[in-house]
N, C-alpha and C positions, 0 to 999 in steps of 0.2 A: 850424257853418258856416251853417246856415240862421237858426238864431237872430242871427246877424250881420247878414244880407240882411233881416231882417224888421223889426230893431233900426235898419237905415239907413233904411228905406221910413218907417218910426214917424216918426225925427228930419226926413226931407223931410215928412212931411204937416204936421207939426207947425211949419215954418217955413213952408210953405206957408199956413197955419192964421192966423200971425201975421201975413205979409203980405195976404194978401185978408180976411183980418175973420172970425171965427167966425160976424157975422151976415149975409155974402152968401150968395149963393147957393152960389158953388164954395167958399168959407170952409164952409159947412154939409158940403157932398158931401163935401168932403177929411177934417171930423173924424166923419164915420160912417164912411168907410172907414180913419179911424186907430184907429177903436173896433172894427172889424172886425179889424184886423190885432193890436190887443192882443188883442179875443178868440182868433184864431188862436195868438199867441203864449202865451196859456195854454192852451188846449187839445192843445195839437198834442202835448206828452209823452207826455200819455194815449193821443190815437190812437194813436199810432207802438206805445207799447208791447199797445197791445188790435194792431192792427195785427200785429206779431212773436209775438203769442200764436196769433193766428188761420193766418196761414200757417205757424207749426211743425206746426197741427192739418192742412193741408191736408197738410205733404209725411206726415206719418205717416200717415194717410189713405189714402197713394196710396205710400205703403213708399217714398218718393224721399227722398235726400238732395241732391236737385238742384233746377233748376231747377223751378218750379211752372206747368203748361201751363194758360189761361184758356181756348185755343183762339184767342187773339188775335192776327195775323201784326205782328210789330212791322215786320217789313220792308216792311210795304204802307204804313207811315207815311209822310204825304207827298210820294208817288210819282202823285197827282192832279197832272193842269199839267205834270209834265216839275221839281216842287219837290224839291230835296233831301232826304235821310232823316234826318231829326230822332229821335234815341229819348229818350223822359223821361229827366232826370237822376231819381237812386234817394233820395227822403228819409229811408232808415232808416239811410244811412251817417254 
């Protein structure tokens, strides 16, 4: 799924890329940030899997088969202003 989302953002910069000119300015900004999202796009396996090494180490660590505690209240997200509670959607699924 996120290689989909990453794969769409790629083919917009990339048309974006076409219509403004690789040599303007926002032609320039749009193909760093489509070389940014191809870097993401090979990197990001590796993370995920160092990523699901490191938190199996934390719940063993901590004898859980559960949940992993940062000490971070996710319920206090977005609750500045009176804003709705947003929780990250999960990359490793």
């Amino acid at each position: 799924r996120r290689d989909q989302v990453l794969a769409r953002w790629e083919q917009s910069l990339r048309q974006g890329i076409a219509v403004l000119g690789c040599h303007t300015p926002a032609g320039s900004r749009m193909a760093e940030t489509l070389a940014f999202f191809e870097f993401l796009q090979n990197e990001l396996p590796a993370l995920l899997k160092k990523w699901r090494e490191h938190k199996l180490k934390l719940r063993e660590s901590r004898g859980q088969r559960g949940a992993i505690s940062s000490g971070f209240d996710q319920n206090s997200i977005g609750r500045r202003r009176g804003a709705a509670v947003r929780r990250p959607r999960r990359l490793d699924d």
